[in-house]
C-alpha beads as a LAMMPS data file, in Angstrom:
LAMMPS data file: protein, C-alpha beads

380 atoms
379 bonds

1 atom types
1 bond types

-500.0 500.0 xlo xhi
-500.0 500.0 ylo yhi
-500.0 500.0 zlo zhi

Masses

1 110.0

Atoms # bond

1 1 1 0.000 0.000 0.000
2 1 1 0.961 3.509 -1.184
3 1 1 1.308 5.622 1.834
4 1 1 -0.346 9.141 1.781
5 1 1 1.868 12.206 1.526
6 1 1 0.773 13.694 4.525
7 1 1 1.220 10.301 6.530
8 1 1 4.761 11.707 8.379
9 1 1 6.247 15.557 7.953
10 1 1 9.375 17.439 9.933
11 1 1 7.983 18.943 13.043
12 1 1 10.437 21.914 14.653
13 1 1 11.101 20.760 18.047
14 1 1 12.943 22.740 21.109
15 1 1 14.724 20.752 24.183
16 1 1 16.041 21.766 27.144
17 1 1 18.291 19.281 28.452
18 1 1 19.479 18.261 31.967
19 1 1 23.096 19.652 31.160
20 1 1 21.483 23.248 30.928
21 1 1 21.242 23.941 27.161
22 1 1 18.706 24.207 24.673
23 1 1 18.922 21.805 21.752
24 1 1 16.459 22.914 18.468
25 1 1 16.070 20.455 15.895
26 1 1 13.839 18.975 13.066
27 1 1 11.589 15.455 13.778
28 1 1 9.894 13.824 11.692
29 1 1 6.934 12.815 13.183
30 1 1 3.646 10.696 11.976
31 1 1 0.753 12.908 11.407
32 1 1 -2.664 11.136 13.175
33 1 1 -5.345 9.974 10.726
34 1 1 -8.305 12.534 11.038
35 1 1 -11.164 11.367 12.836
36 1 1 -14.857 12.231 12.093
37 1 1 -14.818 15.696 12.876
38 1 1 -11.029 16.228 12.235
39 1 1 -9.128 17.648 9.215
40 1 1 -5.527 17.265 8.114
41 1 1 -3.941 20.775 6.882
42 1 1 -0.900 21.030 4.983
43 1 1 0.532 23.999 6.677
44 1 1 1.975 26.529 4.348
45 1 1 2.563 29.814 6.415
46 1 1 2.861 30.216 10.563
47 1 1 3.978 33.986 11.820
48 1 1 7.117 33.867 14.557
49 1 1 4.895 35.996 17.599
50 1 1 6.732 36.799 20.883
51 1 1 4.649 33.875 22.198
52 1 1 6.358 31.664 19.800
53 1 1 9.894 32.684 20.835
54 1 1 8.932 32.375 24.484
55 1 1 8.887 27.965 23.734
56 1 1 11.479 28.574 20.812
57 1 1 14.284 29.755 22.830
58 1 1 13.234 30.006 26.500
59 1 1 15.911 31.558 28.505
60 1 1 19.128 30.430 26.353
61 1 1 22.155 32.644 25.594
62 1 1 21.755 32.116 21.577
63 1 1 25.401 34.270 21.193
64 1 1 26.599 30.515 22.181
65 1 1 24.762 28.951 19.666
66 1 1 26.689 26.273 17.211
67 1 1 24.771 24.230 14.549
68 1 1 25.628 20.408 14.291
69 1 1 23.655 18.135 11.532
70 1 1 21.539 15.015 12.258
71 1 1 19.745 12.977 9.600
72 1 1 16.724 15.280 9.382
73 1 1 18.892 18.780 9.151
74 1 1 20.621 21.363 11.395
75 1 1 20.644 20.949 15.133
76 1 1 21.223 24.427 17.214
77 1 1 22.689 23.902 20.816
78 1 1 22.908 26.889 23.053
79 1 1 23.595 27.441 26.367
80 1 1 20.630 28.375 29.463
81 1 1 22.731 30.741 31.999
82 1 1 22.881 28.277 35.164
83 1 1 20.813 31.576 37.035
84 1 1 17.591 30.870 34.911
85 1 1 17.569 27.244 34.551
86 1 1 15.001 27.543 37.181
87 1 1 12.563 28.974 34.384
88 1 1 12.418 26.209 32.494
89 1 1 12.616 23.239 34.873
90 1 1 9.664 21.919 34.350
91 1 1 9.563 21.162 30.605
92 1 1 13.818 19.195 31.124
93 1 1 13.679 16.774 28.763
94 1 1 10.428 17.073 26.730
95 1 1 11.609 17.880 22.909
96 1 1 8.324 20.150 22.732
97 1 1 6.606 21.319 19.370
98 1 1 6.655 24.780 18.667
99 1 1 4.036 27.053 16.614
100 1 1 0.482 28.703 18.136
101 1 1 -0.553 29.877 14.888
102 1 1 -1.059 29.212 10.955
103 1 1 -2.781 28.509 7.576
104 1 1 -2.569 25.985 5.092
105 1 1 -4.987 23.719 2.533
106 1 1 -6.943 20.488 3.546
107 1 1 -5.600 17.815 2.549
108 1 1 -7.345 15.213 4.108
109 1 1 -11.029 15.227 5.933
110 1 1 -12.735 13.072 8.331
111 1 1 -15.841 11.138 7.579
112 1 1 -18.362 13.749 8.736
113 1 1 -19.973 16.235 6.103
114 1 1 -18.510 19.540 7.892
115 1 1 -15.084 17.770 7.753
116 1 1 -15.170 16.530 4.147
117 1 1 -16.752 20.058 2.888
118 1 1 -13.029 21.676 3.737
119 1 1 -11.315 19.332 1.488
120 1 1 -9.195 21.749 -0.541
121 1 1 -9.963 24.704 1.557
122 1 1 -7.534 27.433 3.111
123 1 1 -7.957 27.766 6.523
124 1 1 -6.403 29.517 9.556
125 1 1 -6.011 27.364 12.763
126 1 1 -5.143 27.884 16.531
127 1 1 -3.647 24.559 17.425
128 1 1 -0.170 24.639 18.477
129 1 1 2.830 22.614 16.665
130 1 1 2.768 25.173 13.783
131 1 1 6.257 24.269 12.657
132 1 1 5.326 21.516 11.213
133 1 1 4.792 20.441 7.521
134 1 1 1.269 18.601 8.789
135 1 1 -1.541 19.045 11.225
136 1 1 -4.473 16.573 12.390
137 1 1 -6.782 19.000 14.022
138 1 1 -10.516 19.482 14.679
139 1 1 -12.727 21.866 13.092
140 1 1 -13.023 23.843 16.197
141 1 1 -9.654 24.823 15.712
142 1 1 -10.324 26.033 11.732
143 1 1 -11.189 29.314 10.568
144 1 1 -12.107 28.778 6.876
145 1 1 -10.698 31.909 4.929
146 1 1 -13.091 33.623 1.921
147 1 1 -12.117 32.255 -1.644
148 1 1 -8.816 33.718 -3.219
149 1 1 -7.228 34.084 0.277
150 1 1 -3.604 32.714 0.596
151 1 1 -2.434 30.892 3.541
152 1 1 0.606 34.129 4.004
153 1 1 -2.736 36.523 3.969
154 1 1 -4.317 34.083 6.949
155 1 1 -1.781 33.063 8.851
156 1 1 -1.945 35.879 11.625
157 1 1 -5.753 35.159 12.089
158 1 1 -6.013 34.526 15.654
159 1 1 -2.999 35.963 18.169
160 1 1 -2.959 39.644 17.108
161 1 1 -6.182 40.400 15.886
162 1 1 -8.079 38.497 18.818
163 1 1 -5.408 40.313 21.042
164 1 1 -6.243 43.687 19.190
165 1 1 -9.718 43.344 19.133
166 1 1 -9.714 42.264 22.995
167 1 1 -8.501 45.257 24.673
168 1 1 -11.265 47.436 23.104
169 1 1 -13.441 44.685 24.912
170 1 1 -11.595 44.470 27.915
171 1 1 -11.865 48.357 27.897
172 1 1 -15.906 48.332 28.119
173 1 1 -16.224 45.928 30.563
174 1 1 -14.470 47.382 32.925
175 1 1 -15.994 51.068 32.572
176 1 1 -12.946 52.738 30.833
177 1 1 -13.955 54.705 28.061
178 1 1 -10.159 54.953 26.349
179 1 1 -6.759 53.179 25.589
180 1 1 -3.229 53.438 25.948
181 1 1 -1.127 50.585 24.301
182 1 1 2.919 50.276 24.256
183 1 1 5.157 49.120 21.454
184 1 1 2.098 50.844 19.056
185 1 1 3.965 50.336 15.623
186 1 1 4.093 46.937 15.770
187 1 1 1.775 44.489 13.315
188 1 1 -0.685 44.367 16.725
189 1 1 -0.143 47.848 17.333
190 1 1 -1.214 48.948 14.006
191 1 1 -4.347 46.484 14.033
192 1 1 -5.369 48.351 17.671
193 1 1 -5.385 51.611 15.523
194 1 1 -7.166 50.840 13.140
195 1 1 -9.517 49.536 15.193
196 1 1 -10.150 52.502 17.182
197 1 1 -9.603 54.977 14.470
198 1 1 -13.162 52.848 12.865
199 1 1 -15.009 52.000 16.147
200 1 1 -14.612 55.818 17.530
201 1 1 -12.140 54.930 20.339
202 1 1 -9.576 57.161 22.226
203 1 1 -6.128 55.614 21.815
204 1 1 -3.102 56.858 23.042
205 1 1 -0.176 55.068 21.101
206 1 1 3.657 55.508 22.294
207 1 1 6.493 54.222 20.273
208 1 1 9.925 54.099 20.896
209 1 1 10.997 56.568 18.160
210 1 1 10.103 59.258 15.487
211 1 1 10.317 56.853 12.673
212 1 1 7.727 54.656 14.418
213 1 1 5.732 57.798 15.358
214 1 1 5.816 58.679 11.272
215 1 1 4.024 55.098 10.491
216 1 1 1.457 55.437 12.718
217 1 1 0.480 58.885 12.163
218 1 1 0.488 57.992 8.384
219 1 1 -2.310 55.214 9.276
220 1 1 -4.273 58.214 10.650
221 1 1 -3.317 57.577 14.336
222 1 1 -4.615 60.993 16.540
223 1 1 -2.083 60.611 19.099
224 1 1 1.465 59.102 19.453
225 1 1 3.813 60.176 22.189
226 1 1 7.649 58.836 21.813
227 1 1 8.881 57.832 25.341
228 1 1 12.896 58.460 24.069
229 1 1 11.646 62.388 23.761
230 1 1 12.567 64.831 26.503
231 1 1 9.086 65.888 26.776
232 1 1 7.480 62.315 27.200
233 1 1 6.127 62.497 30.622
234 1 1 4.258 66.020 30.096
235 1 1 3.299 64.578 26.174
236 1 1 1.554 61.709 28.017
237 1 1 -0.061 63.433 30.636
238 1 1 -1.513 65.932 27.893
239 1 1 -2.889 63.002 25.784
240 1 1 -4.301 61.144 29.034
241 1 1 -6.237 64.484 29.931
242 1 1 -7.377 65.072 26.279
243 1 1 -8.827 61.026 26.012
244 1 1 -8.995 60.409 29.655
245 1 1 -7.339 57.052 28.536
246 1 1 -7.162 55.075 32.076
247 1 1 -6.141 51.656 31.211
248 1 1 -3.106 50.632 28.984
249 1 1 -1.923 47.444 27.821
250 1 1 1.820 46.995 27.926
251 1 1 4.129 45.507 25.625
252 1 1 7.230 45.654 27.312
253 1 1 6.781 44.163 30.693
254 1 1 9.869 45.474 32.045
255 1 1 11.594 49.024 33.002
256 1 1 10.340 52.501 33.829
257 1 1 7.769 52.030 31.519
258 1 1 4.357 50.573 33.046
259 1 1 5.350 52.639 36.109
260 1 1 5.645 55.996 34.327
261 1 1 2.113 55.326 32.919
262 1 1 0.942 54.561 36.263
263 1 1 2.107 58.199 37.422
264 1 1 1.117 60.056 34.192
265 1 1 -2.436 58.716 34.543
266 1 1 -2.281 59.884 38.349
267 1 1 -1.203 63.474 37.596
268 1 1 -3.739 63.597 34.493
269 1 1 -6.288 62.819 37.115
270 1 1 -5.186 65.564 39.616
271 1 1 -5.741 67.941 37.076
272 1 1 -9.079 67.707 37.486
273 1 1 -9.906 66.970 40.852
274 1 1 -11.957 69.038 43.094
275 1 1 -10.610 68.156 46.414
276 1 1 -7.121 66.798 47.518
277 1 1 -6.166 63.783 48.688
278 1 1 -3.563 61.691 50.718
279 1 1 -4.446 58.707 49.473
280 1 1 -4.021 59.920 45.454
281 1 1 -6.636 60.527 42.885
282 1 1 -10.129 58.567 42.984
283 1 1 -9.363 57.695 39.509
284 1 1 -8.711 53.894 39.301
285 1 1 -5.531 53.103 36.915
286 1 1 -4.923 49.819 35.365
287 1 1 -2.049 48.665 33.662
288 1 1 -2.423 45.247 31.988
289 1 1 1.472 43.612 31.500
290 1 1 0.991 41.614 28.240
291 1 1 4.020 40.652 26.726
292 1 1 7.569 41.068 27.283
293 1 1 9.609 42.657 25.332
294 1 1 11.754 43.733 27.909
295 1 1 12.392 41.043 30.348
296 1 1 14.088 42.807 33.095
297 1 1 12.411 43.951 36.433
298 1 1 9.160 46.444 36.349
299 1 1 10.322 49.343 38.094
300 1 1 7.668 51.158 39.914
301 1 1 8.101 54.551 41.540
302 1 1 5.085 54.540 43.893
303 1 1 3.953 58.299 42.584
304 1 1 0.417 57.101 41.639
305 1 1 -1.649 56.737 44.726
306 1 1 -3.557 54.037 45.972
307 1 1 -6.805 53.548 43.106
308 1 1 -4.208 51.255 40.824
309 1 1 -3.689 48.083 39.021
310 1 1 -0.617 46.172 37.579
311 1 1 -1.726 42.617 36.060
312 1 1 -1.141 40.320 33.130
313 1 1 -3.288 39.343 30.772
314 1 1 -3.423 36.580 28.385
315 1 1 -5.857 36.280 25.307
316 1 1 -7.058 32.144 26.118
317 1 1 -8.254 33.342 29.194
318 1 1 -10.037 36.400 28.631
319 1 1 -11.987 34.728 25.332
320 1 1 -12.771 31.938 27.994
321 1 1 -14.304 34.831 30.153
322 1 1 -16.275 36.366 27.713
323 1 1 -17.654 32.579 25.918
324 1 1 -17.451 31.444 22.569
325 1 1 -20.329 33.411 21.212
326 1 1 -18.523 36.435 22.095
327 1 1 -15.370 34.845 20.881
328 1 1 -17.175 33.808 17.330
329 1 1 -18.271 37.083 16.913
330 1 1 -14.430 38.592 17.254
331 1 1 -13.628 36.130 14.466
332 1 1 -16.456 36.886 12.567
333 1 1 -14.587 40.079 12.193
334 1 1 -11.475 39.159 11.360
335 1 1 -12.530 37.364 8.551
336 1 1 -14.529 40.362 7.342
337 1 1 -11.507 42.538 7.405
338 1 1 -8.841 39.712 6.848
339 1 1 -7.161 42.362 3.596
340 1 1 -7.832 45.730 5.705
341 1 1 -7.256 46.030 9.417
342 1 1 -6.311 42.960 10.173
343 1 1 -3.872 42.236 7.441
344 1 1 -0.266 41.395 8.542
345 1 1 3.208 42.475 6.644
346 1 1 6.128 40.016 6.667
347 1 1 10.459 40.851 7.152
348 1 1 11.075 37.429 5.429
349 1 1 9.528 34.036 4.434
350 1 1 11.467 30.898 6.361
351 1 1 11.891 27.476 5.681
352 1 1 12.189 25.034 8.839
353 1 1 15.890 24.761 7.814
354 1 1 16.092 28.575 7.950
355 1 1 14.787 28.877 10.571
356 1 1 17.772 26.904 12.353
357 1 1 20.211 29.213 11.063
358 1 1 22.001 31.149 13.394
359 1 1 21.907 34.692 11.457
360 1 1 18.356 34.185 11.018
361 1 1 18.079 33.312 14.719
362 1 1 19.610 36.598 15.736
363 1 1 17.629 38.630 13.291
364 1 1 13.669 36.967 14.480
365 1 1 14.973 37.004 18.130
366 1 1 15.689 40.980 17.782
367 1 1 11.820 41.410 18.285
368 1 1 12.357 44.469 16.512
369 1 1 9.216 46.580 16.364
370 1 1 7.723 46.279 12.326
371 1 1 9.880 43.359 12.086
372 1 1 7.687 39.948 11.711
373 1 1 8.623 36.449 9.717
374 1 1 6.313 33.679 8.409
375 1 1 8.140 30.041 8.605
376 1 1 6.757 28.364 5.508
377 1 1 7.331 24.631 6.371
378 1 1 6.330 23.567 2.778
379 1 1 9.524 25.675 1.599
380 1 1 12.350 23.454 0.514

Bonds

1 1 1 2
2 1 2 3
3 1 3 4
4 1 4 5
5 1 5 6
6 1 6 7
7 1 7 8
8 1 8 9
9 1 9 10
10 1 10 11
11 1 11 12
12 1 12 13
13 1 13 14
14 1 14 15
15 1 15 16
16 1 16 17
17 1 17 18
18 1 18 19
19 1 19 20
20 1 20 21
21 1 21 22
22 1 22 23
23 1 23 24
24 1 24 25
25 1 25 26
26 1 26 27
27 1 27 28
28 1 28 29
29 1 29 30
30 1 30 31
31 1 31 32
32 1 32 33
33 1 33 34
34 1 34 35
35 1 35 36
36 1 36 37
37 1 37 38
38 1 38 39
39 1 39 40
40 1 40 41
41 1 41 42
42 1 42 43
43 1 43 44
44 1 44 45
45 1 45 46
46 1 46 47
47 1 47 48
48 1 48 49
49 1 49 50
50 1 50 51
51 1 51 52
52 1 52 53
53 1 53 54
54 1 54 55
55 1 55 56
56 1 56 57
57 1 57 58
58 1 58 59
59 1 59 60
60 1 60 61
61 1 61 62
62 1 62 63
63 1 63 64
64 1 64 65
65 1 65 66
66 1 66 67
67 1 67 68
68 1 68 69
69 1 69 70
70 1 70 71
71 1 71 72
72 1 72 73
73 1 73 74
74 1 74 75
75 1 75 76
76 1 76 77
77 1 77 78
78 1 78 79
79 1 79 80
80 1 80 81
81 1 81 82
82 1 82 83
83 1 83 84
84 1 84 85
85 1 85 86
86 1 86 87
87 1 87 88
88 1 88 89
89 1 89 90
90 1 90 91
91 1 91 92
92 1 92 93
93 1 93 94
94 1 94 95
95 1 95 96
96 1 96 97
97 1 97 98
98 1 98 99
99 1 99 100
100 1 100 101
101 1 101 102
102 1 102 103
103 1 103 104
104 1 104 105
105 1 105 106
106 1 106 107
107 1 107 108
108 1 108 109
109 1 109 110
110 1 110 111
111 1 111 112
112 1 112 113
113 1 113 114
114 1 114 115
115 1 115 116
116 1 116 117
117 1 117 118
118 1 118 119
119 1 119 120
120 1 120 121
121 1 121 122
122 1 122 123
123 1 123 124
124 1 124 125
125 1 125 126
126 1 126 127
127 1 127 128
128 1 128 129
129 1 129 130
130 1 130 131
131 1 131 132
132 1 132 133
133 1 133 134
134 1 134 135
135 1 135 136
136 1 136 137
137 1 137 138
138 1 138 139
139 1 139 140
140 1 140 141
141 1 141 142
142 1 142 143
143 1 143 144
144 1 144 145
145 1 145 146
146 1 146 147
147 1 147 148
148 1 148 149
149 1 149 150
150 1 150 151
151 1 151 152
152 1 152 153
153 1 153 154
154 1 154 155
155 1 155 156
156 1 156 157
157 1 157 158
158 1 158 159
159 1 159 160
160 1 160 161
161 1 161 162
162 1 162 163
163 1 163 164
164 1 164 165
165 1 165 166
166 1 166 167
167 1 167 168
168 1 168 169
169 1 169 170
170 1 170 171
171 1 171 172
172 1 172 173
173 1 173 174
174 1 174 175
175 1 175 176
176 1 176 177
177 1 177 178
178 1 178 179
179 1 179 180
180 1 180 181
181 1 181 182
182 1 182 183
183 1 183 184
184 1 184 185
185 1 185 186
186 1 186 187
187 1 187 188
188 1 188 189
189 1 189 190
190 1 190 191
191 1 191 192
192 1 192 193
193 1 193 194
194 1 194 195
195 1 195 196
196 1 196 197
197 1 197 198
198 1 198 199
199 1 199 200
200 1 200 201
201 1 201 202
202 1 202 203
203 1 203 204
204 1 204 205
205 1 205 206
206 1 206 207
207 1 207 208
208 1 208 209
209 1 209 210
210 1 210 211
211 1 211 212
212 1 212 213
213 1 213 214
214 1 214 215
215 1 215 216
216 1 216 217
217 1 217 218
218 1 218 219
219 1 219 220
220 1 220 221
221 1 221 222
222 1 222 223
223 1 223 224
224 1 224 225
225 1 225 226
226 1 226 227
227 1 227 228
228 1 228 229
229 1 229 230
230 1 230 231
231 1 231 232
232 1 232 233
233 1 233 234
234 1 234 235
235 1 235 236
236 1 236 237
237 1 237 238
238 1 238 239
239 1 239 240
240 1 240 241
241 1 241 242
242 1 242 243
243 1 243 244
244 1 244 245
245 1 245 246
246 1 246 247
247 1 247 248
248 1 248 249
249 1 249 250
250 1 250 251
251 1 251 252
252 1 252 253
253 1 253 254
254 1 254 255
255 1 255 256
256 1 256 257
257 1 257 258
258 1 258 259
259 1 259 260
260 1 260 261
261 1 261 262
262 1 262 263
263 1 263 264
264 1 264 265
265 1 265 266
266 1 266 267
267 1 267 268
268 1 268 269
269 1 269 270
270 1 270 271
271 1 271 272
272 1 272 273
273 1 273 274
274 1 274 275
275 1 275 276
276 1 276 277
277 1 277 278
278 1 278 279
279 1 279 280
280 1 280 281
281 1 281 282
282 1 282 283
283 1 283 284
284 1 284 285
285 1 285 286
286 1 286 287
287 1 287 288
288 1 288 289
289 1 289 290
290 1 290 291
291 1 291 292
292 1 292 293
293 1 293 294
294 1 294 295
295 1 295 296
296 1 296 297
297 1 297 298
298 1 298 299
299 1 299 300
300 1 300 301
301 1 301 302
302 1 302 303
303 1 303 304
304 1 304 305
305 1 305 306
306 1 306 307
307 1 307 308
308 1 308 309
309 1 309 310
310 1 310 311
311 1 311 312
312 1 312 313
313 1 313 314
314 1 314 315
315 1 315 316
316 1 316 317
317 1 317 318
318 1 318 319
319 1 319 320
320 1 320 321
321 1 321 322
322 1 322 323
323 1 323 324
324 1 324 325
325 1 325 326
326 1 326 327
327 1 327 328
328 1 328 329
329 1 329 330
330 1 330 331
331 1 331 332
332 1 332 333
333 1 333 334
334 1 334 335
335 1 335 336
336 1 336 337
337 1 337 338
338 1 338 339
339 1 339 340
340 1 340 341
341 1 341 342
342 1 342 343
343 1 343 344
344 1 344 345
345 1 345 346
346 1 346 347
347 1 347 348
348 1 348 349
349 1 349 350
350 1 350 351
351 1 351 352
352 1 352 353
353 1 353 354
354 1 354 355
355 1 355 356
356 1 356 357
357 1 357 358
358 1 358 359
359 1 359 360
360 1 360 361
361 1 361 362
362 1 362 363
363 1 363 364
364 1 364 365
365 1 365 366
366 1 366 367
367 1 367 368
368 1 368 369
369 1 369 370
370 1 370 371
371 1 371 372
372 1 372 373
373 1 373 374
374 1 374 375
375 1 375 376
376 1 376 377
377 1 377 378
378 1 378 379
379 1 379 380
């Protein structure tokens, strides 16, 4: 018997080992047979997100990486500083797959009428092992794209735009009436401004640098504040008082950052209080800590009073919270505007073997803000 093309594929896998380094390699691996309600894509375009890199690389110093070869193609071995092994104790040993995100074509369907109807179809999934040439998956996981849509145009379906479309969300359920978001130019940054620019929202957008400041504005972004400008703190507080934008979602994680925020909001808020207090505005201020661009400490400078938040936030959880009508109707719209604000722009196209090269290592692990790849595993 003739065995089906998509019976095994090379799956990108990342170890850490007992010794304290991080091994990344290609497996091949046998891709399940789909059951009833199960499809098997052909994956053709997954986006490298900070989330990815997080499992990728964990902790490892990857200015000591060295590539050996093993039957299925490079093997990368770098070294975990002894101080943050403890990170990434719990996953010793497990080769893990790597990948949240994609698109690709059916290529095989399970028995049930919903399955077999995708046969052929491009379709973005949420489903983990990305980096991978195959995936069995169920059809909760699909989003079928409209006709003439390439897997590259889907493959950022679900992390960003979910994630952009959440804080407006996140934002009205908790009785704020207007945004601040970090890292702005980024591909999610850009999606959050459009968004708000279209739904009428206050957004407060602050980049790193006039360049970044120049994108945004030429997308029609109302206000952008650079925090390397002398005259960031008083440019924030002025934008806070003009949107009375009381929650931000933070991109950086680490630094001066979240906590200057924290203080601009509080001295927006003084501005127009009636009475003083020793206790700090009435004003509650959150800050939601989102990704981590900046792993280092957050610094706070308790200058901010006492009504104040500092959390994290994840986007499995809050669509969890809010149920998956709610959640279907988010993805309703990002299929609707797949091509417009939702559409993602790549830095380069990978293959798994490029993606194993240490060059290309250093340039994805930059997390460089406009700077996003796409690891085509059917390349090569």
């Amino acid at each position: 018997m003739t065995a089906t093309p998509w019976a095994t594929g090379l799956q990108l896998q990342s170890l850490v080992t007992p010794e304290g380094t991080l091994q990344l390699s290609l497996a091949r691996v046998e891709t399940p047979a789909p059951g009833a309600d199960e499809v098997v894509v052909r994956v053709e375009a997954s986006p490298i997100n900070p989330s990815d890199l997080g499992l990728l690389l964990g902790p490892a110093d990857m200015s000591t990486a060295r590539v050996t070869a093993d039957s299925e193609g490079p093997v990368v071995t770098a070294d975990i500083p002894e101080r943050l092994m403890r990170m990434v104790t719990a996953r010793v040993g497990e080769s893990m797959p790597v990948g949240n995100e994609g698109a690709g074509v059916v290529v095989a369907a399970g028995s049930s009428p919903e399955a077999q109807a995708l046969l052929g179809r491009t379709v973005a999934v949420l489903g983990g092992a990305m980096y991978g040439q195959y995936r069995t998956l169920p059809l909760a996981s699909c989003m079928v794209l409209p006709e003439g849509t390439t897997p590259t145009e889907g493959a950022s379906c679900f992390v960003n735009p979910l994630t952009a479309l959440s804080f407006p969300e996140t934002m009205k359920r908790e009785g704020f009436t207007a945004l601040i978001h970090t890292a702005a130019a980024s591909n999610l940054g850009q999606m959050l401004n459009k968004i708000c620019l279209k739904d009428g929202i206050g957004l407060v957008n602050i980049v790193r640098n006039e360049e970044q400041a120049a994108l945004l504005r030429g997308q029609g972004a109302k206000i952008v504040v650079n925090s390397s400008a002398p005259t960031f703190m008083d440019d924030l507080v002025a934008a806070i008082v003009e949107t009375g934008a009381y929650l931000a979602f933070d991109a950086i994680g680490g630094g001066r950052l979240a906590g200057q925020i924290l203080t601009a909001m509080e001295i927006a808020a003084n501005k127009t209080a009636k009475v003083y207090s020793r206790y700090g505005s009435s004003q509650m201020k959150q800050v939601y800590v989102y990704g981590g661009l900046d792993t280092g400490p957050t610094e706070l400078n308790r200058a901010f009073g006492m009504m104040w938040g500092l959390n994290g936030w994840l986007l499995t959880p809050f669509l969890m919270k809010i149920g998956p009508v709610e959640t279907q109707r988010l993805r309703d719209r990002v299929v609707a505007e797949l091509k417009t604000t939702f559409a993602s722009h790549y830095t380069a196209e990978l293959s798994l073997a490029q993606v194993l090269d240490p060059e290309v290592i250093a340039a994805y692990n930059r997390k460089a803000t406009g700077e996003k790849f796409l690891i085509n595993p059917a390349k090569g």
